[in-house]
C-alpha positions in Angstrom: 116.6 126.7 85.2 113.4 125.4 83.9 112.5 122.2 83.4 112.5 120.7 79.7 108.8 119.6 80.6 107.7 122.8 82.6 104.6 124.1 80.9 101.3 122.4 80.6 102.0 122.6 77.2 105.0 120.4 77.0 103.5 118.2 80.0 100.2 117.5 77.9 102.3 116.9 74.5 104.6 114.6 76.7 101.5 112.6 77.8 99.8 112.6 74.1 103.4 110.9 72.9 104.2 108.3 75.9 100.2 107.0 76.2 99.8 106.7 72.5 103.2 104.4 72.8 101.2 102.6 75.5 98.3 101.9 73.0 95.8 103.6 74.9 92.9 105.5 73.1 92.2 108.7 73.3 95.4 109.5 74.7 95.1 113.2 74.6 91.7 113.2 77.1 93.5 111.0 79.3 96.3 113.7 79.8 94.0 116.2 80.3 92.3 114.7 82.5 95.5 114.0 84.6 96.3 117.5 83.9 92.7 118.3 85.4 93.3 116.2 88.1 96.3 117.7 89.5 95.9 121.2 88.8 92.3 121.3 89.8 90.8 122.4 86.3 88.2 121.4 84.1 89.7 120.0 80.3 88.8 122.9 79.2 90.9 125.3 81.0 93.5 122.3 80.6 93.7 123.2 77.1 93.2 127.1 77.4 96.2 126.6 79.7 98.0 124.5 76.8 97.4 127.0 74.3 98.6 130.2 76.5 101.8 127.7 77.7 101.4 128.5 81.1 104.3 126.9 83.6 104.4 124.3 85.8 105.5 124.6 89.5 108.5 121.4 90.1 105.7 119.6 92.4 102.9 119.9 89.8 105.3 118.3 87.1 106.8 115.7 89.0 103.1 115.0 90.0 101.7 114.7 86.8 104.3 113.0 85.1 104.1 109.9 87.6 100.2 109.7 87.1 101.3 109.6 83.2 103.8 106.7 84.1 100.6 105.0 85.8 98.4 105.5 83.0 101.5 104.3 80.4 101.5 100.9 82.5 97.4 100.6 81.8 96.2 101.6 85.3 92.7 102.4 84.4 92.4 106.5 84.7 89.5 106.3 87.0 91.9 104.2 89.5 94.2 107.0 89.4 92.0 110.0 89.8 89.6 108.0 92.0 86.4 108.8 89.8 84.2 107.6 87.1 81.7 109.9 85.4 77.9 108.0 85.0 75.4 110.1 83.3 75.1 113.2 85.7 77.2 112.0 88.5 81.1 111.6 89.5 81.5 107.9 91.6 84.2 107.0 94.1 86.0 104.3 92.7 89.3 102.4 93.3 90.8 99.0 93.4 88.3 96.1 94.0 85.1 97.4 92.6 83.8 97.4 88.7 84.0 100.8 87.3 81.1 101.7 85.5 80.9 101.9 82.1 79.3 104.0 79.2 77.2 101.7 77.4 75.6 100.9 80.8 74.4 104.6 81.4 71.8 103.4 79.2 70.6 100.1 80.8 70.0 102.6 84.0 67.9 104.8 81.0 65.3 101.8 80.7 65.4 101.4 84.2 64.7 105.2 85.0 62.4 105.5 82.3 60.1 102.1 83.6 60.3 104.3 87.4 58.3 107.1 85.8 56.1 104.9 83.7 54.2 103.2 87.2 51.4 105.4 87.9 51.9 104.6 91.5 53.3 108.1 93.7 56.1 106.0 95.0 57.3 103.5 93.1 59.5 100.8 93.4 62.8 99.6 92.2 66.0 97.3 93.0 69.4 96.7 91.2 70.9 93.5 92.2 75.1 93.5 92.0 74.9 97.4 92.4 79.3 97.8 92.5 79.5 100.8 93.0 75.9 102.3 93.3 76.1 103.8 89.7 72.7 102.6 88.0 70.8 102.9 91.6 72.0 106.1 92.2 71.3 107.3 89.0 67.6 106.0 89.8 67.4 107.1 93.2 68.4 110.7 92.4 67.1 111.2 88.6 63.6 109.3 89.9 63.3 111.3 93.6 60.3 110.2 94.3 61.0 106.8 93.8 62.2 104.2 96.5 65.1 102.5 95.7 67.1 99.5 96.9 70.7 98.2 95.9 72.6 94.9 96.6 75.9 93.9 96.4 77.5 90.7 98.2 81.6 92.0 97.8 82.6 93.8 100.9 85.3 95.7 98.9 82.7 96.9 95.8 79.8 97.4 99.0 82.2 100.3 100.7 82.3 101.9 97.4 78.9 101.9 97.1 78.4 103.3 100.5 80.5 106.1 100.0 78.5 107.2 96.5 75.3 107.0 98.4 76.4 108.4 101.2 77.8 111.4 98.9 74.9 111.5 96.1 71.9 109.6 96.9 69.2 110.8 99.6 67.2 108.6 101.6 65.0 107.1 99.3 68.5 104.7 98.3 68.8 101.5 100.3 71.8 99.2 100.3 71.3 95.3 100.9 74.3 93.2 101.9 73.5 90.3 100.0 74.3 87.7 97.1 71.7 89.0 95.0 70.2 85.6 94.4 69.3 85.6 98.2 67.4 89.2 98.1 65.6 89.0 101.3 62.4 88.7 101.0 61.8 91.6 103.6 64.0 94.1 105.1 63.7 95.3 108.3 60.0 94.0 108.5 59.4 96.1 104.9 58.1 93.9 102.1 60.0 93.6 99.4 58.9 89.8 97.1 56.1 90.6 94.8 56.1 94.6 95.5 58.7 96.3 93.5 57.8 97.7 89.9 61.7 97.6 88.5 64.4 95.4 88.6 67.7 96.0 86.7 70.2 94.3 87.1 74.2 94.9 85.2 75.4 90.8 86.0 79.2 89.5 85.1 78.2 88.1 81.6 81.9 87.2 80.4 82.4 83.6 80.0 85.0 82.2 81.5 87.1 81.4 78.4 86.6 84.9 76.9 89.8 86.9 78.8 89.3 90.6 78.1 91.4 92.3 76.1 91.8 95.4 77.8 94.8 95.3 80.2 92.4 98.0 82.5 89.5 95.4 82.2 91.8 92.3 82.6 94.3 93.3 85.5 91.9 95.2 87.3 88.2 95.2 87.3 87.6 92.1 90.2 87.0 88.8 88.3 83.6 88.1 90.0 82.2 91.7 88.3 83.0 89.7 84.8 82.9 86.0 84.2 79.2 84.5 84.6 80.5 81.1 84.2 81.4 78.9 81.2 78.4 80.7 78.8 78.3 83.9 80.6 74.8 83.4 81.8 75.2 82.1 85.3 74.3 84.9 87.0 71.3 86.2 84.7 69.6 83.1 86.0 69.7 83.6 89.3 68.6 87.6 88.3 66.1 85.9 86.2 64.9 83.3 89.3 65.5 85.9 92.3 63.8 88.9 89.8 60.4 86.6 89.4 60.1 86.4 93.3 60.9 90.3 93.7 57.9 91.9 91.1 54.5 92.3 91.3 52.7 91.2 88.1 53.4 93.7 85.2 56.9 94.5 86.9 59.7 95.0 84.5 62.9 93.0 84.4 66.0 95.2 82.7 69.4 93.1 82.2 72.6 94.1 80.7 74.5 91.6 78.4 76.8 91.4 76.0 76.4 92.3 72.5 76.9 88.8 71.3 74.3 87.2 74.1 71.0 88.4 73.1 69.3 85.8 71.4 70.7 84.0 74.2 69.4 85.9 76.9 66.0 86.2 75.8 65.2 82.8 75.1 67.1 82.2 78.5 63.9 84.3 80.1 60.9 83.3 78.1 62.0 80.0 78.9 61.7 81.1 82.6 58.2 82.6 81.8 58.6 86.0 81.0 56.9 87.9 78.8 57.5 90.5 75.9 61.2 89.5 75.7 62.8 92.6 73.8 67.0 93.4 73.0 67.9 96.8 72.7 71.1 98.8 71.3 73.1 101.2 72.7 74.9 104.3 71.4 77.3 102.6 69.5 74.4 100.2 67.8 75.1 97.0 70.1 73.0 94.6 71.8 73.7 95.8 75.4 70.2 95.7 77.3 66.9 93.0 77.2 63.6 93.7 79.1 61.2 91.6 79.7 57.4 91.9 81.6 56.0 89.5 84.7 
């Protein structure tokens, strides 16, 4: 007898119905993308499948409609299926490191972009509280001839950005151990304080009475990749302090924020005596991303 659910047409309109009851947007990507997952197809021949009601082996249901259950109870996808798209690449991620988000594919635009402006054949860059590699990577393998360097002082987020290196980056990607407020100075006898062109850095900015609304965000992204202390702006300090030691003169300082903390953060830095202090928007016409010159 087949099952009641034994299509991928019934599965997906199953999902659609039980995730929008969850409150979760987009509810019909996310079923695809479950769909995707287990079946091993693209959303597009999740849906060409859909439309032609092809059938479900008992295994293939029962698998799908537990990773639906997950999803219902507001695991976040990329937990589930153990990867986060970031501008051209797929990252490892799971439980205890910040999974990248959209709007930040274009802080690690600024920062690619400042890479190909040095007129230097190598140059230099470093993203301090890297997670799980996504901005460096993006650097180190959209700017090849660049040398790159990444720190992040959580041992959990640090194996995820191992693996993503080890999977997507080439040997021009370095990864630091660190706090990122004590950068060494050197590594490995290799200067590092006043050389680099680019620093970027994507800092917990939350302050610590704003709880996120997201269930995915709240319950599950690590606390010490959000809150930045009671204004948000702990940690862009110390960017801002360890960022002044790390550039040369003319060097480029790129910092994600929130879209409320603009005006903060850029009188926060030309305070600290930066200059050219500039906010910029992202897709959706926030304040996500200030640069400012040595």
């Amino acid at each position: 007898m087949t099952h009641p659910l034994g299509t991928v047409s019934a599965v997906r309109d199953h999902g659609i119905r039980v995730l929008t009851g969850a409150g979760i947007r987009g509810a019909d990507v996310d079923t695809e993308l479950l769909l995707g997952h287990v079946l091993g197809l693209s959303r597009g021949q999740v849906q060409a499948r859909a439309v032609t009601d092809a059938a479900l082996d008992p295994e293939q249901h029962l698998a799908i409609v537990e990773l639906i259950e997950r999803r219902a109870a507001r695991e976040p996808l990329q937990h589930i299926i153990g990867r986060a798209p970031f501008r051209s690449l797929e990252l490892a991620v799971g439980p205890g490191v910040f999974v990248p988000r959209p709007e930040t594919e274009s802080v690690a635009q600024f920062a690619i972009d400042a890479l190909l402006a040095v007129p230097t054949p190598s140059p230099r860059g470093i993203d301090l509280g890297t997670g799980s590699g996504a901005i460096a990577i993006a650097m180190a393998t959209e700017v090849p001839h660049a040398k790159v360097f990444a720190v992040e002082n959580s041992p959990r987020a640090f194996v995820w950005a191992r693996q993503n290196a080890r999977e997507l980056a080439g040997d021009n990607l370095r990864l630091i151990f660190a706090d990122l407020g004590d950068t060494p100075a050197t590594l490995e006898g290799e200067q590092l304080d006043g050389t680099l062109d680019v620093v970027v850095s994507n800092p917990p900015y939350i302050p610590l009475g704003a709880i996120p609304r997201d269930p995915e965000v709240r319950l599950h992204d690590p606390e010490a990749a959000l809150y930045g202390g009671i204004d948000g702006l702990d940690v862009v300090r110390a960017v801002s302090s360890r960022a002044r030691l790390l550039l040369h003169p003319g060097g480029v300082l790129i910092i994600e924020h929130g879209e409320l903390q603009g005006d903060a953060v850029r009188a926060l830095l030309s305070a600290d005596g930066w200059r050219a202090a500039s906010t910029h928007r992202d897709l959706l016409g926030r304040d996500r991303t200030t640069t400012v010159l040595l």
